[in-house]
C-alpha positions, 0 to 999 in steps of 0.5 A, a space after each residue: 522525486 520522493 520525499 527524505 532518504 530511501 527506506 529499503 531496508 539493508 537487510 530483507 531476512 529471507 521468510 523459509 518456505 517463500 522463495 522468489 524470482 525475477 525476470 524481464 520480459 520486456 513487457 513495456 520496456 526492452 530488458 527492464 525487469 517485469 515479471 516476478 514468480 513467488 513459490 509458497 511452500 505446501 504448508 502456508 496459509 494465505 490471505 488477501 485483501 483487494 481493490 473495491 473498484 468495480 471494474 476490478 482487473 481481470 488477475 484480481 477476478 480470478 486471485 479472488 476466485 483461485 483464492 477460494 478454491 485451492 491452496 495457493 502455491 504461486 503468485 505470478 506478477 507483471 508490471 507494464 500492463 493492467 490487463 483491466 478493462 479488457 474484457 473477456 479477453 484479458 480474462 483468458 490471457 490471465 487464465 493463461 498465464 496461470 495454465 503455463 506456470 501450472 505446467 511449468 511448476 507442475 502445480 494445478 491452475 487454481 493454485 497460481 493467483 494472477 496479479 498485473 500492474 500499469 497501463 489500464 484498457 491495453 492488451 497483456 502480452 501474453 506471449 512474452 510474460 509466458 516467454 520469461 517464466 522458466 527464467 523467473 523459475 530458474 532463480 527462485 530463492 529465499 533471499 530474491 527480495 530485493 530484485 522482486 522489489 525491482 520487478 513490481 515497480 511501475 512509476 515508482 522511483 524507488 523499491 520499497 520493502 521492509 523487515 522485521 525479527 522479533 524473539 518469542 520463547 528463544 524462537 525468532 519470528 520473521 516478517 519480511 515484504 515488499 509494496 509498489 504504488 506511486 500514482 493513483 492512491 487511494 485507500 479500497 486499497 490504493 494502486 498497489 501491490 503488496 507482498 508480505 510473508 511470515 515463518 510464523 505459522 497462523 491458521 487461514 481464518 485468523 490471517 484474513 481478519 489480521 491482513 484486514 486489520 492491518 491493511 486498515 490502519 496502512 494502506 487503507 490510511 494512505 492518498 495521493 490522489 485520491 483514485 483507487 486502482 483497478 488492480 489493488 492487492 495485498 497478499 499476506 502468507 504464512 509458511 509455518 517454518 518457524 515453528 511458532 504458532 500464532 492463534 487467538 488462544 495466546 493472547 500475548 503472542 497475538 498482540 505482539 505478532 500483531 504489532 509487528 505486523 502493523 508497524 510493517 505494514 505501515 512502513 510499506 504504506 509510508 513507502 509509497 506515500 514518500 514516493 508518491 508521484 511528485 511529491 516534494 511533502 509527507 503529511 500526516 493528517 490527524 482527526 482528534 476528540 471526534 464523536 465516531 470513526 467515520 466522523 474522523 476519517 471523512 474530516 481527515 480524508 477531505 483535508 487529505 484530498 483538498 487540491 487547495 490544501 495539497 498546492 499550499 503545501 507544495 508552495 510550502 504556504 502556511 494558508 491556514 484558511 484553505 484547512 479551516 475550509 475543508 474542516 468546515 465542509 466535511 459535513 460534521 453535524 452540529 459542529 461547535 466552531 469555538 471548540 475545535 483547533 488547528 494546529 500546523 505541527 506544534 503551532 496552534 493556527 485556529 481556536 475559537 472560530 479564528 486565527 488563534 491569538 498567539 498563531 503568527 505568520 513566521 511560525 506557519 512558515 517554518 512549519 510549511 517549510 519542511 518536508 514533514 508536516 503534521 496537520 491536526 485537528 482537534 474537534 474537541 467532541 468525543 475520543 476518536 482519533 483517525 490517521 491519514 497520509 498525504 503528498 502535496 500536489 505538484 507540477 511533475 504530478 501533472 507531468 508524469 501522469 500526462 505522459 503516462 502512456 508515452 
């Protein structure tokens, strides 16, 4: 189940000097595609943003560390298998891998960064990930987009990707990635991998601090269910094929590189909300006139969490209270409860510390009754605004996660 039509795009502009290949290695399922080799050419920078959960997977561990120490050529990924929660072990599978596409690709092992997806606390077979690399290797290509985007899925219905071209002095910049996720969302980053490349050429330092900015205000917006993953990454490369530069210096090049980024990168984060594991709702939860950024994003994540606002929402129930409860909880000090406002989309549902006089039931409903719904709160206190996005909670939620490992 996902919510409105598929996004992925029709056409994915192939990013020069990153190349891709898929192949099956029947890691969890006979003949389903599940290992995806990336190739960055020699001149690309590369920056990453990681989960924050402190049982972080074995790939993620050693992504960081190979990260650090070396310019990376190879991102080698499997679904199927977290390889978290495996100890000492699941770190020499990972390092493994690494060692046969180093040696398959005649690049050094610290060049190749691990990242794994699915089952958390079971063994990677190593054995047949190996086994499917030289067939990833053998087609590797600029345009393997769409089949990479296939190959990262795990619970996800759909393969989400976006890209975008933009013009600057008569060079075109290409953006170009792809994202899975679908269950255990949560920002810090979200069960997710996301994979994005530019031709632009941006130095490392300035790449890290735009991934984190962007990342910020995407994938670190977004909940399903409020569980971050063992396995989050989001990898953000530059090969420089372009020709044009990206740097602090021009500012206008800067704001408009930026822009383009963010917007692409919330459109993978929106990806995965769509797709969220039976989810029948998109929500946007938006904090206005809050007094700080924190103030904001708690208020929002709090309503964005709520298992009473998220069952309503499935109902498609316009049972305001369960909003104006999570607003009265989310611990802001000194609240003026006869300043803030509730609105459901367009329909003002509370004002001075009740049901807002012109709010009627029919209304609430033909808001509730479809599939994007838009639920803000105005504070009415400072001039911070913050923005999340949400699924409702459903029956096949509860399904599809209690038959996970089946």
């Amino acid at each position: 189940m996902a919510v409105g039509p598929a996004t992925f795009p029709e056409k994915m502009h192939p990013v020069a000097g990153f190349k891709l290949g898929t192949a099956s290695a029947g890691i969890k399922t006979p003949g389903r595609k599940d290992v995806v080799l990336m190739e960055l050419c020699e001149e690309a920078t590369v920056a990453g943003v990681f989960t924050l959960n402190a049982f972080c997977a074995a790939p993620v561990q050693i992504s960081k560390k190979h990260l650090d120490a070396a310019a990376t050529r190879y991102f080698i990924v499997n679904t199927g298998n977290a390889n978290a929660g495996t100890g000492e072990e699941g770190w020499n599978d990972a390092i493994t891998t690494c060692e046969e596409v180093a040696k398959l690709c005649d690049s050094g092992v610290e060049a190749v960064l691990p990242f794994s997806t699915g089952v958390i606390g079971e063994k990677l077979p190593v054995e047949k990930l190996v086994s499917a690399l030289p067939a990833a290797k053998e087609v590797l290509s600029e345009s393997g987009w769409d089949e990479a985007a296939e190959g990262i899925l795990t619970t996800d219905t759909r393969i989400k990707g976006a890209s975008r071209q933009f013009e600057y002095q008569g060079k075109v910049v290409t953006l170009t990635g792809i994202s899975k996720g679908s269950g255990m969302i949560k920002p810090n980053m979200a069960t997710m991998l996301g994979y994005v490349a530019t031709d632009a050429q941006v130095d490392a330092d300035l790449l890290k601090v735009l991934l984190t900015d962007t990342a910020n205000c995407s994938f670190n917006r977004i909940t399903v269910d409020s569980d971050t993953s063992t396995n989050d990454s989001c990898m953000l490369v530059a090969t420089g094929k372009s020709g044009v530069s990206v740097s602090a210096e021009d500012r206008s090049l800067l704001a408009l590189f930026k822009t383009e980024l963010t917007q692409l990168m919330q459109d993978l984060a929106h990806a995965i909300v769509r797709d969220g594991e039976g989810a029948t709702k998109f929500v946007t939860v938006k904090v206005e006139s809050a007094k700080t950024q924190q103030e904001a994003l708690k208020t929002a994540f709090d309503i964005a969490h709520s298992p009473l606002v998220k069952t309503a929402l499935f109902a498609s129930d316009p049972n305001w209270g369960r909003v104006l409860a999570v607003v009265g909880r989310a611990e802001i000090e000194n609240l003026d409860l006869n300043a803030l406002e509730i609105y459901l989309g367009d329909v003002c549902i509370v004002s001075k510390g009740g049901k807002d006089a012109t709010y009627t039931e029919e209304a609430g409903q033909a808001v509730m009754d479809q599939e994007q719904i838009l639920i803000r709160v105005v504070l009415n206190r400072g001039d911070v605004s913050e923005t999340v996005w949400t699924t409702d909670l459903s029956h096949d939620y509860v399904s599809i996660n209690a038959d996970y490992r089946s």
